[in-house]
N, C-alpha and C positions, 0 to 999 in steps of 0.2 A: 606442637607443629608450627604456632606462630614465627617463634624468630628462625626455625628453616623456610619457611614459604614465606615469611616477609608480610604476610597482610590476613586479615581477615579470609576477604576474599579466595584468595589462595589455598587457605586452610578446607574453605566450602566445598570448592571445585574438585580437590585433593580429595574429600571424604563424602561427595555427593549430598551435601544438606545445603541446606538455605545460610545465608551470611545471617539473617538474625538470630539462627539455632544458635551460631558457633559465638555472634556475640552474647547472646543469655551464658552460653556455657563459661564465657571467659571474665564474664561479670560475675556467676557464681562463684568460681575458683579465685577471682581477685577476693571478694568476700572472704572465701573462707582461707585462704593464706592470711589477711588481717587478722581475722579473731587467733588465730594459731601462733602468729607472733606475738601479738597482745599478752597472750595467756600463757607462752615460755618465756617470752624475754622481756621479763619486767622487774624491775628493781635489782640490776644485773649489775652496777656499780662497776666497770670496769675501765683499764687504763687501756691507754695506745696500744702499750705489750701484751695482755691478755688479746686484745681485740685479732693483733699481727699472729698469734700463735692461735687463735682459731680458724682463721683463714687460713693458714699451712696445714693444719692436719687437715681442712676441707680438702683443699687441693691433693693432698696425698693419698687421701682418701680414693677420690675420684682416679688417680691412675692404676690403682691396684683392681 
């Protein structure tokens, strides 16, 4: 809900909690998307071209 309502704040108001709930919440999920990439995308060795052809199935992905 951050980058639709733009702010912390916004997000609070929108789901009736306090802005510090929603900053622990978004300091937890920053945490745990680290460890996640860490732990997939390591020693991945890749050129330009792999890189451009996972961003297009992403993308493809997402309209389907």
């Amino acid at each position: 809900m951050i980058p639709e309502k733009g702010s912390i704040r916004g997000v609070a108001r929108a789901n009736n909690h306090d802005k510090d709930t929603i900053r622990r919440w978004v300091e937890v999920a920053g945490a745990h998307a680290k460890e996640v990439t860490s732990y997939f995308l390591k020693d991945l060795n890749l050129d330009k071209v792999e890189v451009d052809e996972i961003w297009s199935y992403i993308k493809k992905s997402k309209r389907t």
